[in-house]
C-alpha positions in Angstrom: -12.8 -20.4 16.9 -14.4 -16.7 16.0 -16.2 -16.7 12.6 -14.6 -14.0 10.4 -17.6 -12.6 9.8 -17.2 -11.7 14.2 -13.3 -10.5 13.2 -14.6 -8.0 10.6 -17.2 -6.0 12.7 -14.5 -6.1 15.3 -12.2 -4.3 13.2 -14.6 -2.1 11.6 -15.9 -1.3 15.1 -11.7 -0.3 16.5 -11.9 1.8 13.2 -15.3 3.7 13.3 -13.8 4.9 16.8 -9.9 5.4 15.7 -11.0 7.5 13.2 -13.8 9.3 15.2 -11.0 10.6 17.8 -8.9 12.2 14.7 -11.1 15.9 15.2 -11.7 15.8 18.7 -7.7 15.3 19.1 -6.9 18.2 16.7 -9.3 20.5 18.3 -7.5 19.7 22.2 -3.9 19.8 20.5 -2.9 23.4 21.0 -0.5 23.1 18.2 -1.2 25.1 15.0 -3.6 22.9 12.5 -1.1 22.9 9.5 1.9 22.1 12.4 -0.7 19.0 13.3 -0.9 18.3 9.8 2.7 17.9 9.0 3.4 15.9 12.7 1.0 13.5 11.6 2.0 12.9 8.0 5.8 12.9 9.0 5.4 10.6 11.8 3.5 8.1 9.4 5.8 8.1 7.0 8.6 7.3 10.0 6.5 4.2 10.9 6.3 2.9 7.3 9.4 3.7 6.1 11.4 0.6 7.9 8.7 -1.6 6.1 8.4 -0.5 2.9 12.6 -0.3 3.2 13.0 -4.0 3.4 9.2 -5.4 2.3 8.9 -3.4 -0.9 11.9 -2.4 -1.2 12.1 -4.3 -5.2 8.7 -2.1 -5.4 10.0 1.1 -4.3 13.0 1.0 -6.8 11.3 0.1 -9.9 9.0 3.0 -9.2 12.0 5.2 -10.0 14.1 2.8 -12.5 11.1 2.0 -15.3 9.2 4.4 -17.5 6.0 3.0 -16.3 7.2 3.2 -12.8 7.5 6.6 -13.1 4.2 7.4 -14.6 3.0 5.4 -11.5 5.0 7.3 -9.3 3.7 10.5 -10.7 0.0 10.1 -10.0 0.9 9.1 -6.2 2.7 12.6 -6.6 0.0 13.9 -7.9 -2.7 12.1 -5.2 0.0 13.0 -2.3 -0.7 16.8 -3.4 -4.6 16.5 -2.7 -4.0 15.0 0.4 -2.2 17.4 1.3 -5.0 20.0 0.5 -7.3 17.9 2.1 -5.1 17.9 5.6 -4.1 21.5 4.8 -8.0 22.5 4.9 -9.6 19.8 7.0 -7.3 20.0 10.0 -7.5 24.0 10.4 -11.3 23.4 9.8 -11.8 21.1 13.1 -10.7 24.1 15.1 -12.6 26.8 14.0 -16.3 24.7 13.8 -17.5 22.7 15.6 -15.7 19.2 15.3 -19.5 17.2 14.5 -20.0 19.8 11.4 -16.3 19.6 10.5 -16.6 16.0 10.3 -19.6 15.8 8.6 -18.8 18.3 5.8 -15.1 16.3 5.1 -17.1 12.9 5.2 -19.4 14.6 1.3 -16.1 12.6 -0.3 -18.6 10.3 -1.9 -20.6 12.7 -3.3 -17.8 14.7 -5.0 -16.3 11.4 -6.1 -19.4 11.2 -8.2 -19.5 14.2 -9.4 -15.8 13.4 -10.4 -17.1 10.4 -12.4 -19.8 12.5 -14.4 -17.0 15.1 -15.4 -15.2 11.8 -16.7 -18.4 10.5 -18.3 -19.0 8.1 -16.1 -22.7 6.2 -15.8 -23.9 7.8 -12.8 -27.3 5.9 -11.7 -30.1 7.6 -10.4 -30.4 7.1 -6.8 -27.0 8.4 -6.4 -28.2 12.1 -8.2 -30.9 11.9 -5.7 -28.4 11.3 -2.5 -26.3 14.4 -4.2 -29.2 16.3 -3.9 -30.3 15.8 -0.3 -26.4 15.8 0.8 -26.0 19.3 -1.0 -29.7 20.3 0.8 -28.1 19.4 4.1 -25.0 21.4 3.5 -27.1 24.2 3.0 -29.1 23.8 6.0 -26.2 22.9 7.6 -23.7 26.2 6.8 -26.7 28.5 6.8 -27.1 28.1 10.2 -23.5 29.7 10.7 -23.8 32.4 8.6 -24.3 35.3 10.4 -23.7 34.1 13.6 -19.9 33.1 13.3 -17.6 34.0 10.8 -14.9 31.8 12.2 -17.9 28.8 12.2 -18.4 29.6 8.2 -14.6 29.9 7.5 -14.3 26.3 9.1 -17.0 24.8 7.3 -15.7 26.2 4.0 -12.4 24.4 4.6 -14.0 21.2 5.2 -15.8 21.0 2.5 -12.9 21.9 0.5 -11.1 19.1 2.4 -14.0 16.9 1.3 -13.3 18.2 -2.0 -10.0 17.5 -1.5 -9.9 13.9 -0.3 -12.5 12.9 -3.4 -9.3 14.1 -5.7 -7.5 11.8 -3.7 -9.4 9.0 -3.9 -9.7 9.2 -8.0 -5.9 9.5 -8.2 -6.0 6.8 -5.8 -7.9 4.4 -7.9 -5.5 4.8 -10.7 -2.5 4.2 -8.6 -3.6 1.2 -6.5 -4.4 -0.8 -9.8 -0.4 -1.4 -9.9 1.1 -0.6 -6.4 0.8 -2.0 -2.8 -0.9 -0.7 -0.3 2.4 0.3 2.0 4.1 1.6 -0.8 1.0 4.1 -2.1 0.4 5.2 1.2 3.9 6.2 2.5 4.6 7.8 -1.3 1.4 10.3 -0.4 2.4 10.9 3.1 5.7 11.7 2.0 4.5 14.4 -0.8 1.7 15.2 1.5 4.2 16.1 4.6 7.0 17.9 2.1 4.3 20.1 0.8 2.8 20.6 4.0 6.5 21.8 5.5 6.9 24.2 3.0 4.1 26.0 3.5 4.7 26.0 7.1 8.2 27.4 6.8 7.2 29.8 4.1 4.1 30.8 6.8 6.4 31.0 9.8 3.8 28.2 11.1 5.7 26.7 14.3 6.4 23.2 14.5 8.3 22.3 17.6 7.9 23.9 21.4 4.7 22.3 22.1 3.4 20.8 25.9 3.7 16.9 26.3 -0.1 16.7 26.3 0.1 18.5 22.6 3.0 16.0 21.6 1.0 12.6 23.1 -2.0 14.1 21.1 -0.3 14.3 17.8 1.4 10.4 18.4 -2.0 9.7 19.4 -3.7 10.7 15.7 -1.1 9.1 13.9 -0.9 5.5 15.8 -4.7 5.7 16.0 -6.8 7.3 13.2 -3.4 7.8 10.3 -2.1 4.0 11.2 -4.6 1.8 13.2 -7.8 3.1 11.8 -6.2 2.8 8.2 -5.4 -0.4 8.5 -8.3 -2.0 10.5 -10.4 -0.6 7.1 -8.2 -2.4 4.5 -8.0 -5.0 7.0 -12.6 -5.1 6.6 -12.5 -4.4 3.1 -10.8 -8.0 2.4 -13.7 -9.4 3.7 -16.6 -7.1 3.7 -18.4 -5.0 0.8 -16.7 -1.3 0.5 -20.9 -0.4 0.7 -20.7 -1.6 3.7 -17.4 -0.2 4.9 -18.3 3.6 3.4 -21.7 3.3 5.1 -20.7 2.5 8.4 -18.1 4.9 8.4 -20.4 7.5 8.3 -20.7 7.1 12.3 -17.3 9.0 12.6 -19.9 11.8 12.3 -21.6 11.0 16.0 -18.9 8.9 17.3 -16.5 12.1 17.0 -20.0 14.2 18.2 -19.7 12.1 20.9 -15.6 12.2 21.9 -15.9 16.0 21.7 -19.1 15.5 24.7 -17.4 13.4 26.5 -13.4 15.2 26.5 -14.1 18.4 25.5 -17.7 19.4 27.0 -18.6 20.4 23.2 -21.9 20.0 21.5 -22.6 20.6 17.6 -25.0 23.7 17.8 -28.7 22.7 17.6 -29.3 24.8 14.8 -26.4 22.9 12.8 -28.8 19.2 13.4 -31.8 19.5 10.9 -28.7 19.9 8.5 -26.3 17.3 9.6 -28.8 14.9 9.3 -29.6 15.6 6.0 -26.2 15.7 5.4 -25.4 12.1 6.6 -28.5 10.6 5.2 -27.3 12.1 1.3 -23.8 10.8 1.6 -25.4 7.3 2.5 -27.4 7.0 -0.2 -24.8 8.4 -2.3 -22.5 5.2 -1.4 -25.5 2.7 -1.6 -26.7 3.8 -5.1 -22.8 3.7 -6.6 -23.1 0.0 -6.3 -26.0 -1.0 -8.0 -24.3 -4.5 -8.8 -21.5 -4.3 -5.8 -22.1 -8.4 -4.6 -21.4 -9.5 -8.3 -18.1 -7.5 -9.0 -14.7 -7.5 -7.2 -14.4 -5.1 -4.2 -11.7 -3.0 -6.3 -13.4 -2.7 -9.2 -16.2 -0.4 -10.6 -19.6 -2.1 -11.7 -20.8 -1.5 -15.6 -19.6 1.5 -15.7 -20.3 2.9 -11.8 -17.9 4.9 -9.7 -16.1 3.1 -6.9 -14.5 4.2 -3.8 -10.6 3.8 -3.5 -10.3 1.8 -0.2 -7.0 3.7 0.8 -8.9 6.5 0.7 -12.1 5.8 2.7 -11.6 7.2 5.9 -8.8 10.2 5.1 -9.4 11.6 8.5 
């Protein structure tokens, strides 16, 4: 019988590479990013919606029926609006940079979660200041090295760091939420919100939504059974069992393993000059995620330690 120590790494493994195909998919799509956006949001919430019909179904209604319901339901509103912004930014982003810098630059969530926590006064310990500042140091490196040589490289990295932004506001919201909902039920609230908002804005654009090849169409099933749905779950699935360090840290190889999809199906290569900086980059956000959890193997996985910030675990892995 496998140890589920064996099960874990599995899962975590599935995940690192679900999740890596999420950029290298929206850059082959030939679909506009915010149409990709709302296909992949809407067709989650069609996949949950039988579920969380029948399953949570008590869940869903006293949501709407009680007054603290209500205030519940209003911060997953309020966390399905960042995600939008985060899909609404990060998406468009993977097609105008290079997918390894896009990925890199949504993946600072950590470090704007804790910059989150010390605008909430929020202990934050040293070694995480020091992993903001090498982080920060390597997206300077990183979007210096496409200024001046492509505009439509800078605009892409701007909007996935915004999307990193984004996905931090998501996570805090996140926090708040999960202490008193399910998982199924959080998560097809937010895709809901996320895909209404990310409608509007595409009828109120003119952005088109239907009339795309097959290829476009398997692509966009593709990201939501894979990265939205598979990669999701596999991560919750880990976080059960494993330390959400551990989890955050090794899903910091979506940055090569999506580096390496792009090689491998799309012939692209993240621009030498963009390396020095993605490196930094990567090694910042890790030590961001190592020095939150000072304390991480004597607390609950879902709670912060002495004061620490924590990573939401629905929202590891927005991608």
């Amino acid at each position: 019988m496998r140890r589920p120590g064996f099960i874990s790494a599995a899962a975590l493994a599935v995940a690192v590479v679900a999740i890596s195909s999420s950029a290298p998919m929206i850059a082959y799509a030939t679909a506009p990013a915010l149409a990709i956006a709302f296909w992949r949001n809407a067709f989650a919430v069609t996949a949950l919606t039988p579920f969380a019909a029948t399953v949570r179904r008590r869940e869903l209604r006293e949501l709407f029926d009680t007054p603290d319901g209500r205030r519940i339901a209003f911060v997953c509103v309020l966390s399905g609006l960042a995600l939008a912004v985060h899909f609404g930014t990060w998406v468009p982003s993977a097609k105008l940079t290079s997918v390894a810098m896009s990925v890199a630059l949504v993946c600072t969530t950590p470090v704007w979660t804790a910059l989150i926590a010390v605008a909430r006064r929020v202990h934050v310990p040293r070694p995480t200041w020091i992993g903001i500042g090498v982080a920060m140091l390597g997206v300077a490196v990183g979007t210096g090295a496409d200024v001046g040589v492509s505009g439509r490289a800078l605009m892409g990295d701007a909007l996935a760091l915004i999307g990193g932004i984004a996905a931090a506001v998501y996570t805090t919201f996140g926090e708040r939420a999960r202490a008193s909902t399910s998982t199924t039920t959080y998560t097809l609230l937010c895709y809901a919100v996320c895909g209404v908002i990310i409608a509007l804005v595409c009828l109120i654009g003119g952005v088109q939504l239907i009339g795309f090849s097959g290829a476009t169409w398997l692509a966009l099933v593709a990201m939501t059974i894979g990265p939205q749905l598979l990669g999701h779950s596999l991560i919750n699935y880990a976080l059960e069992r494993v330390s959400a360090t551990t989890v955050a840290v090794v899903l910091l190889l979506e940055v090569p393993g999506a580096a390496l999809i792009a090689f491998v199906f799309l012939g692209q290569l993240p621009p030498a000059r963009s390396v020095p900086g993605l490196a930094l980059l990567m090694i910042g956000v890790a030590v961001v995620v190592l020095g939150a959890y000072p304390r991480r193997r004597s607390s609950p996985p879902s709670q912060p330690t002495n004061g620490g910030i924590t990573i939401s675990p629905d929202a590891i892995g927005t991608t």
